[in-house]
Structure formats: C-alpha cells, structure tokens
N, C-alpha and C positions, 0 to 999 in steps of 0.2 A: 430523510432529513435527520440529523444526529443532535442529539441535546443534551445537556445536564445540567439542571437545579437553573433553570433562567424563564421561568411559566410565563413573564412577561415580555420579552424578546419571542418567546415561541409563540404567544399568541398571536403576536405583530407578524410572524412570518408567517401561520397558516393563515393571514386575513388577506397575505399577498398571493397567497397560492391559490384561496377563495374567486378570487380577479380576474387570475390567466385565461386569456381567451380562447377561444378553438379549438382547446382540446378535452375538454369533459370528458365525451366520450371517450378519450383515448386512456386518459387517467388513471392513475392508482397510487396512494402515496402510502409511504411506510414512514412514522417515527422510530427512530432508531433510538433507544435512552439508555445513558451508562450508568443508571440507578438510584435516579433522582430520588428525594425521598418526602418530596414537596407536592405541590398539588399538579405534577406535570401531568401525569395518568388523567388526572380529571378535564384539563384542558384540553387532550386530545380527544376523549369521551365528545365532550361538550361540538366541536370541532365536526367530530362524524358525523353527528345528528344532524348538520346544517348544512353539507355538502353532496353532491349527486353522484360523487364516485365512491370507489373503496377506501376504506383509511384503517391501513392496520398500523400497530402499537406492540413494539418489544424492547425487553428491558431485562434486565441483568444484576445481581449485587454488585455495587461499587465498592472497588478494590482502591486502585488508580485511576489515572486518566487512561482510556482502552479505545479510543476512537477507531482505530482499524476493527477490532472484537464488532461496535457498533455497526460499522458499515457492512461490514460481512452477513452481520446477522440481517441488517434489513434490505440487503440482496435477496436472502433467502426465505425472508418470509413474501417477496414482491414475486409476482408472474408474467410480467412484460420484458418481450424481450430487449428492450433498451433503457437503461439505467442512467439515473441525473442524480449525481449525489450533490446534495446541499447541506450546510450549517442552520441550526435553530436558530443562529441569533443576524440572520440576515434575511431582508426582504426583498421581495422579486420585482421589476415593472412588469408591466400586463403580460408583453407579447414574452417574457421568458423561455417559457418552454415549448412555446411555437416555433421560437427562434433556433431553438437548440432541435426539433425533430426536423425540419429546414435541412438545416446544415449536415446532419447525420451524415456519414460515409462509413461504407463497408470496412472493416479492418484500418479504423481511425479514430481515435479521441480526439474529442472537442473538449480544450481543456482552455478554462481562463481563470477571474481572480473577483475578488470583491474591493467593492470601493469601500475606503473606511471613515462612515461618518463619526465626528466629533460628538464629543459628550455631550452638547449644546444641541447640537441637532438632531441629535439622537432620542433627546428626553422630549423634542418636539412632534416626534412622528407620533401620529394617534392615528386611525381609524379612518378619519377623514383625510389626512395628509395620504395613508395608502392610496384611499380609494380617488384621489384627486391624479397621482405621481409626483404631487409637488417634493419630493423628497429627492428625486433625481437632480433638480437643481442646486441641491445642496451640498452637492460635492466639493471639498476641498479642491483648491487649484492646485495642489502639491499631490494630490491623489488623483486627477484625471492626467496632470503630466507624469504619473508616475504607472497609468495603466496605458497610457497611449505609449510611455517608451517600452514597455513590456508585449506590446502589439508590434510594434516595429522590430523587438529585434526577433522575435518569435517566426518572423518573416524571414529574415536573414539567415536565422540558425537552421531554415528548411533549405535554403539557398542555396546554403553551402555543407546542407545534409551534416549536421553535427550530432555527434554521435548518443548524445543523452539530451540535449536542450532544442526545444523551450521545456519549462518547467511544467509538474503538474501542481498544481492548486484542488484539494478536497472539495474546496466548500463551491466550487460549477464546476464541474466533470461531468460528460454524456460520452456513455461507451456503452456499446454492445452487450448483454449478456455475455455472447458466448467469447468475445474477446475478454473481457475480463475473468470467464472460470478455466479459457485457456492458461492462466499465471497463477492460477488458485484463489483467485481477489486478493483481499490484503493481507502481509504477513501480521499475525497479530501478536509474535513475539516484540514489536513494536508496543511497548508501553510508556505510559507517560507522554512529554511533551514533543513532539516533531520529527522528521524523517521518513514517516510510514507515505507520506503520498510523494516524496522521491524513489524511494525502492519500487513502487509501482511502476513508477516509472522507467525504472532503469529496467523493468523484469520485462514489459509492454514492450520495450523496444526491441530488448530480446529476442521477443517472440516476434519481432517481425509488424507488431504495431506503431500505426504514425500517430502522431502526437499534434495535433495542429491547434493556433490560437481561436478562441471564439470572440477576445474582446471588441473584436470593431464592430461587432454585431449586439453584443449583450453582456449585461456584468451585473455580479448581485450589489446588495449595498450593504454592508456590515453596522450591525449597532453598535455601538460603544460599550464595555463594560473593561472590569480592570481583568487584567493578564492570568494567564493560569498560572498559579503555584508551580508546575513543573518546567513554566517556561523559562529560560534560561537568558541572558542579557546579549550571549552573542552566538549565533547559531554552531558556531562548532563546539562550544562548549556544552551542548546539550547532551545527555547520556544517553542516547541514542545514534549519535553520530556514529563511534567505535563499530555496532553492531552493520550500520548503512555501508561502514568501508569497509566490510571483512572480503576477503577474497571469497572464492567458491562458492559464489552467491548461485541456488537454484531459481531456474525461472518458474518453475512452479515451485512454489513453496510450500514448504512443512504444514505449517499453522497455520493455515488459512480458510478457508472455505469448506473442504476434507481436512482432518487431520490424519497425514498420511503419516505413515507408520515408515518403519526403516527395512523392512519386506516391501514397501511398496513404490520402492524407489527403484531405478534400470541401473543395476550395480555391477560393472565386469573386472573381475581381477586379470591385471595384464602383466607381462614379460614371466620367466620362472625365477623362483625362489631355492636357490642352494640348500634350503632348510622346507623340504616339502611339507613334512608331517607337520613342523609347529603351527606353519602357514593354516595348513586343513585342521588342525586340532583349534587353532582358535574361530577359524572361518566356520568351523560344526558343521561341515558341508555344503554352508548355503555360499551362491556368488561364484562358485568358483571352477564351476563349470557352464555358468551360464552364456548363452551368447546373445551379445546386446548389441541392436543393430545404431544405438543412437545413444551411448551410456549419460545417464547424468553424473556419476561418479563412478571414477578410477581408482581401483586400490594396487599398488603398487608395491611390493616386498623385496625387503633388502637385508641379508647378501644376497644375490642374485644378478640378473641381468634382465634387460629388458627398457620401455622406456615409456613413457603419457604417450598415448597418440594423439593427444592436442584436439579432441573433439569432446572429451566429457567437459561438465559445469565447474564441477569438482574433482581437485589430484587430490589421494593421500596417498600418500608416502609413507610405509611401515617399517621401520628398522628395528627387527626381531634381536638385533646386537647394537650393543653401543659403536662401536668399530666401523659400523657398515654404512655410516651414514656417508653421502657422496653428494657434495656440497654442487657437482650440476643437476641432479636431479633437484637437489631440494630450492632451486632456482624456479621449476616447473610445478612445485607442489603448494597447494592450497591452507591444505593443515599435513602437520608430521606430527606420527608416531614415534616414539623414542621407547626403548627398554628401561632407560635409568633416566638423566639427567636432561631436561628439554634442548632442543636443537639451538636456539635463542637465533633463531632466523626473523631478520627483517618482514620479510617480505610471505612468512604463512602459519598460520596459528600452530602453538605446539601445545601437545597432549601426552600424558604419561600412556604407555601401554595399558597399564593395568584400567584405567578409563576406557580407554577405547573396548576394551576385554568385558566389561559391567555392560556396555553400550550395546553389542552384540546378543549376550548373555540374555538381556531385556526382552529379543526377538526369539529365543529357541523355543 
C-alpha cells in the first residue's frame, strides 16, 4: 500500500485492512511511503501492534512524486508470492482480498479501479461507517456507471483480444510475484504524475501476460483529497507521456526492480560494417561477437550492409558517417546514431555519436 503525507486517509484504509475476512493467516502488508515527513511512520507503528499478521514499513527521501520507486520497493520488502497493490487514501470492503486470492489465475492480472467518493462523503467515513460498510452505498451514480462501463468493455477488449486494453489501474492490481519480476516491476524512470501503471501494462502484455477485469466482483473506494501537483488537466499533457511513447520499449526494464546495467542486457551486433575497426574501436570488444538467441537490442552499423532481423525490443542504427545514413533502415530503427547532425526522423529517437560513445565508455 503506497502513501504520502495523508496519516488520515491512511489510518482509514488500514482499519479496512484490519476487517478483511479469511485471510489473516495468509497476510502480510507492506506500507510503501514516498517520504512523508509527518506522523505516517507513527501510524503504521501504532497499526502493527494491533493486527495478527506482518506489517512492514519503507520509506525513501522525497524528491518528487516516485510511486513506481514505492511499489517496487514494497514488493521487495513483502514475501508472498502473490501481490495486491493498493493506494493509502482508499478503503477496502470486507471480502476484498478474498475476493482477489478467488480470482487469482496463473499468468493473469486482475486489474480494476477505485470508486471516487465525494468530499462530502469522504469527511463522513469514520471508524464506525468502515466497520458497518455503509460507505459502499455511497457511491456516486456517475461513478458506478462509470466503473460498470469500464467492466463491460474490459470484456469486449478480451473478445476481440486487443492488443494493450483493458487498462491497468495501480491502486487494485493482484498479480503474481513471478509475473511481475518477469518485466522487472515498475520502471521507476517514471517520475512525477501518471503513465507508470500503462507501461506495465504494455510491458505484461509483452511478456505474454492477461490482463483481465476484477470490477464485477470488487472495487476499492477512494477518499477525496485535492489533486497532485504533478497532475496535469488532460492526460496527454502529462510529462510522462513522451517517455510512455518512445519506441524500443524493453519488456524488462532498466530501472526497476534490478538496476540492470547496459552489460546486462542480450545485445547482438547484426549485418557487416564497411568500417570494421571504428565499429570494434567504439564497441571496445564487447557485443560484437556475441551470439544472442533472443536479443533485446540490435545495433546495426552503417556504411555497410545488413539488415534488423525484426526480433529484438530495440534497433539502433549507427551511422559512423554523415553520408551513410539510408532512410529504409532508419524506418526500422528505434533510436539513431548520427556522426554530426541528428537524423530528424519521425518515427526514432536521435542521438549524437559522441553520446552514444560516453554510454558505452560508462561500461568498460
């Protein structure tokens, strides 16, 4: 469960966690905090002492908003192999996480959404409203036809097997351990406001994971408080989006879970290069003899010949000369290398040589 600077909202959702039926024994919750600087530590404390399972607590200086850093981390401090990520400022009804170990399927997320109470209703949940559920009734009508239409088409888009949708939702996810450290968890170059649990998603599907709705079964309920600073008014304006669309997206990712290093990625240099030496003088041996039976990135050097074999994550495309750049490769490549002046290609990020050159250099 993830938080920051909200002891009041967080109290309210560990009294609903306190609740959940039938599973005690199975239990273990981790707060997740992005550096509150408030009495959050104390509330979790207070919390332990009165419940019959595990409760661990980690926390981080607050830089920005780091929600994926959060989730990550309290993956790693948790030991069961099935994981329920939730939000601090949302409460559960009873049967929640009964409902979600239920559902469970092998190589599948159960992914839904939160109901969003009103500031009115919100300032009314106390202690007794948890422990009643009268707070489920209090769902706006604009929010249960707004999660029942999100159940419906979540159905559809399995239907007709669409290729990224239904959507994932942070705040009720139940996925697997080992599916999730299949993608490296979350990339936590995602700072600030939104995107990190679509890149999940696109990375999950990747890897060959389903995505399937939980709402007909179970939904948290959101408290009210006002917006984050980093949130933006309409979601493609967000400064995260740019990084969500870049091409040559890894399905396991860099920053996440490991911090994999750039040795630690399955890298094969493909077709020959007219310019062997400068190829091997910059490559300093590594990559370029290797043989990779499943590459996640292609590096590709030009003048020469040769061509993507259309299975790695990531093309680059290296053009040791201004000259040699060949406008159908650079159709196929992810990011381009240039000598001099960048390729100003649509469709794949460009880099100066001598960057790519510091990048490399980083790993000798």
């Amino acid at each position: 469960m993830s938080t920051y600077q909200r002891p009041q909202h967080l109290r309210r959702a560990l009294e609903s966690i306190a609740l959940q039926e039938g599973v005690e024994s199975k239990l273990e919750l981790v707060i997740t905090d992005d550096g509150s600087t408030d009495e959050t530590a104390q509330v979790v404390e207070q919390f332990a002492r009165t419940v019959p399972f595990r409760v661990g607590f980690t926390t981080h200086p607050h830089t920005t908003f780091r929600l994926s850093r959060c989730r990550n981390e309290g993956a790693k401090a948790s030991t069961a192999p099935y994981l329920l990520f939730l939000d601090g400022d949302c409460i559960l009804p009873r049967d929640h996480v009964r409902v979600h170990l239920a559902r469970r399927k092998k190589g599948t997320v159960m992914a839904g959404d939160c109901c969003r109470l009103d500031q009115a209703s919100s300032e009314r949940v106390t202690s007794e409203v948890i422990r009643s559920g009268e707070f489920q009734a209090w769902a706006p009508q604009s929010e249960t036809r707004r999660l029942r239409k999100l159940d419906v088409s979540a159905s559809f888009y399995r239907l007709i097997r669409h290729p990224t949708k239904p959507k994932l939702f942070g705040n009720n996810v139940g996925i697997w351990r080992s599916d999730f450290e299949l993608v490296n968890g979350y990339d936590e170059n995602f700072q600030g406001w939104g995107c990190e649990d679509d890149d999940l998603r696109n990375r999950l599907r990747k890897a060959g994971v389903q995505i399937e709705c939980i709402l007909r079964w179970t939904q948290t309920y959101h408290l009210w408080h006002r917006t984050e600073d980093s949130q933006p008014a309409f979601w493609k304006e967000g400064n995260n989006v740019p990084y969500l669309l870049r091409r040559g997206r890894l399905t396991r990712c860099r920053n996440g879970l490991e911090k994999r290093k750039l040795e630690d990625l399955a890298i094969q240099v493909v077709g020959q290069t007219s310019r062997p030496h400068a190829a091997a003088q910059l490559l300093g041996g590594r990559f370029a003899s290797a043989q990779v039976t499943r590459p996640e990135v292609e590096i590709l050097f030009l003048p020469g010949n040769g061509r993507f074999s259309g299975q790695a994550e990531c093309n680059v495309l290296v053009a040791l000369e201004p000259e040699a750049v060949n406008s159908r490769l650079i159709r196929h490549a992810d990011l381009t290398i240039a000598a001099s002046n960048p390729v100003h290609n649509d469709r794949a990020a460009d880099f100066p040589l001598e960057q790519f050159e510091q990048a490399l250099g980083a790993v000798a």
